[in-house]
Structures are given as C-alpha cells and as structure tokens.
N, C-alpha and C positions, 0 to 999 in steps of 0.2 A: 504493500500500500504506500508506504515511506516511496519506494524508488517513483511512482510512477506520480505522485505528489511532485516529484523533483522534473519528471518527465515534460510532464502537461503544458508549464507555463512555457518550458523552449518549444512545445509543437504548435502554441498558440505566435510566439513570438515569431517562428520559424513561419506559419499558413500566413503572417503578414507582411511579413517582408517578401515573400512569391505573388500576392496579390499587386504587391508596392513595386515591384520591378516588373511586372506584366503589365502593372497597367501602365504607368508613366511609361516605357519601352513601346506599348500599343498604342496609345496618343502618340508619340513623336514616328512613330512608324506610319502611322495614316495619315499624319500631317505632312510625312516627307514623300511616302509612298505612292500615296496615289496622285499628283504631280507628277513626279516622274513616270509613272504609268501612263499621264495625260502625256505627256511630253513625248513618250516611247511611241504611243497611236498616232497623235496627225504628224510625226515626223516622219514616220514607216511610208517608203514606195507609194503612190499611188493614194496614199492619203489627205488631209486635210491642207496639212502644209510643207510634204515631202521634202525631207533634208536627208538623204540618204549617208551622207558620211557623220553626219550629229548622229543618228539611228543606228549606226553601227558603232559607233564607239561606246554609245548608252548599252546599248544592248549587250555589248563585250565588258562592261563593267556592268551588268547586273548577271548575267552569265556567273562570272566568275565569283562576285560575290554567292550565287545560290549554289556552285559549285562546290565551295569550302566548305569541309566539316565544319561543325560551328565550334567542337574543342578546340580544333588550331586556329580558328578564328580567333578564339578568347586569347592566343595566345601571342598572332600578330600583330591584335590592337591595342596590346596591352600599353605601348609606348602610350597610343592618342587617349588610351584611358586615363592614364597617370597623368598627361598631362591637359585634362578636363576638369576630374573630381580631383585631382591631387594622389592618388592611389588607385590600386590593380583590386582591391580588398574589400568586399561588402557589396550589400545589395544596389546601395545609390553605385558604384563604380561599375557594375553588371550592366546596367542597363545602357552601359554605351554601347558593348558588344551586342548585345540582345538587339539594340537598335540598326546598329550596322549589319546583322545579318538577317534581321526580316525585311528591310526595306526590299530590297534586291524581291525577294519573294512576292511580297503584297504586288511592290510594280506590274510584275509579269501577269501577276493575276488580273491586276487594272485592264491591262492591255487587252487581257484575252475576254473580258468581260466587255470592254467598249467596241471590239471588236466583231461584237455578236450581233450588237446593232444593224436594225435593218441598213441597209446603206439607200435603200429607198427614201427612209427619213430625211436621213442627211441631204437625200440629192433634192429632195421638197423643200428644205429648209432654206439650202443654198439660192434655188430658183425661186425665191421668194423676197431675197436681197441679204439674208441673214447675215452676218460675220461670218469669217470660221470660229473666234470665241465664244460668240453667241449660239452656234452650233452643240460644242461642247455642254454648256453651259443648260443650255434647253432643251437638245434630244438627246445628245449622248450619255449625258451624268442621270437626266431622270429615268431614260429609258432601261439604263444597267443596273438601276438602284438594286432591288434583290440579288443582281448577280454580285452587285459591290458589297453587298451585304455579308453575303455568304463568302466571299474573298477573305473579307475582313475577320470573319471568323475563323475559318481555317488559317489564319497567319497567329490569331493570339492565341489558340491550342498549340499553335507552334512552338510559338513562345513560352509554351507552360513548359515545355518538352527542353526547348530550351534551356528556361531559370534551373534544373533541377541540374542539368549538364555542368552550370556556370558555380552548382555548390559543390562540386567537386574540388573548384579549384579556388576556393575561399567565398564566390558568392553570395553565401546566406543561403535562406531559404528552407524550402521541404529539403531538396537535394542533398544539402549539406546537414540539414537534420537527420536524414535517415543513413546518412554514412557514418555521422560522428556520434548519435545512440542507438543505431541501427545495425548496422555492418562492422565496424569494427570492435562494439560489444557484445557480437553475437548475438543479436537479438533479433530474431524472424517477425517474435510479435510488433516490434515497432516498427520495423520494414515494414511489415505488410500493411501495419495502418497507414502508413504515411503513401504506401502506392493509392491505398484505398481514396484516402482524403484528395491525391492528385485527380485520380480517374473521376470522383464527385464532380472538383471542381472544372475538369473538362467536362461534362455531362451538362452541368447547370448551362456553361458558357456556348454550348452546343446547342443545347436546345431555347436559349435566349436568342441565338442566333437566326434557326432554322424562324422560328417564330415570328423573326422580326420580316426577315426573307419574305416570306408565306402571306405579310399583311401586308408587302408593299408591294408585292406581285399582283394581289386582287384587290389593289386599292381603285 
C-alpha cells in the first residue's frame, strides 16, 4: 500500500506533463503545419501557383524530416533544443523535437487532404474572379475540413507515440514513468498501467477526433 502511495502522485505528475508536451507540441504543429501543407498544394505542378523548384525542395525537406526515426531525431536536434529552452532535459525541452518531427507529417497530410478537393470547385471559383488566396481560403480549407480534421488527429496520437519515445531519453512523461518505476524495477504491474492509461488516452483523443470529423462532414 506504502509503495504504491509513493507511486501515484509521479503517475499523476508523469499523465501531465504527456498531456503538456502533446498539446503545446500539437498547437505549434498545426500552427506551423498546415501552412506548409498550404504552401506544399498550390506550389505542386499544375496547381494554384506552380513553383516547381520551391515544391521540391519543400517536399525534400518534409521527406526527410518524416523519414527520420524520431529517437535520432531527438538526438540531432538536440543542439537547436539546448539552444531554445536552455537544455536537452524535461518535458518543456521535448517538445521542440516532438514539434520538429510532426510538422513534416501533418504537412503531407495537409496536402493530400487539399488535394482531394474537387478541382471543379477551384476551376468555379477561379472563373468567377476569385484570388488564388481566396480560393484557398473559401473552397479549399472548408471543403477539406473533416479531412483536416482527421489529419490532425492522426499527427497528435503520433505525438502520444512520440512523448513516450522522448522519456526514454530524459523527456518526462508516461514514457519515462514507466521505465524508471516500471522496467527497470521490475514491475509489469506499472508497465502495464501506464501502456493502459496511454492506449485510454489515445482512444478518448481518437474518438474526439473521428466525432469532430463526422459533424463537419454533415454539416
């Protein structure tokens, strides 16, 4: 009873600082994200405002970012980390990684999401006097909404996948909770809670997600 008294307050400590690095990590992801996503579509060939050599060097830097494990990720950026938050060490210095390797991912998802759009729309819009911003702005953003939705969701379960990877290597978190009273004291019981609490909180954030998806699809 005694051990698990001593337990509790680091798994509640640990489920806050995973929420605190998901979600400030998932805000500046969608803030940086989907931008670049916009930027990746009307740049593409054939698109809104074709730049074929900006389009491929974007694309080669989100490539490569989505290419990287995200452990040596944490380990490449550890310079730009250190020299942001001050230190490589804790949940606030985590989420500069977390951020720099979902961005990359959301984009692509932007892309393939604005890209589902009818191009009928566009070509109405356009013959109409539209902008190409204005385009963006009024059929491509509302018409992707659900798919943007459900993008966004699949990036911040990534990010849960993520935080857990970044306590390995001092992050904080569930991650680093279930190594440091989990695994290296032998203890299956608290492993297993803490995958359990993880997989919850994917579930809730999945089905907030699909939900949200679902009500702006039949809006």
């Amino acid at each position: 009873m005694s051990d698990w008294a001593r337990v509790w307050p680091q798994l509640l400590e640990a489920t806050w600082e995973t929420l605190y690095m998901v979600g400030v990590s998932a805000l500046l992801t969608v803030l940086l994200g989907i931008p670049l996503g916009i930027l990746l579509t009307v740049t593409a060939p054939g698109a809104l405002a074709p730049r074929p050599l900006l389009y491929r060097l974007l694309g080669l830097v989100v490539n490569l970012g989505r290419s990287l494990p995200f452990i040596i990720l944490l380990v490449l950026v550890a310079p730009v980390t250190r020299g942001v938050v001050g230190t490589t060490i804790g949940s606030t210095a985590a989420i500069v990684p977390l951020t720099i390797g979902a961005v990359p991912f959301l984009a692509r998802l932007v892309e393939t999401s604005l890209r589902e759009v009818a191009s009928g729309k566009v070509e109405a819009a356009l013959s109409m006097g539209a902008r190409r911003r204005d385009v963006v702005r009024t059929v491509l953003l509302p018409e992707a909404r659900p798919s943007l939705i459900a993008g966004t969701t699949v990036t911040v379960v990534a990010l849960i996948s993520y935080s857990a990877m970044a306590g390995a290597v001092g992050g904080g978190g569930l991650g680093d909770f279930a190594i440091r009273f989990g695994y290296q004291q032998f203890r299956t019981d608290i492993t297993l809670l803490t995958v359990v609490l993880l997989l919850l909180i994917v579930q809730v954030l999945q089905w907030a997600g699909d939900h949200w998806a679902r009500r702006l699809a039949h809006a």
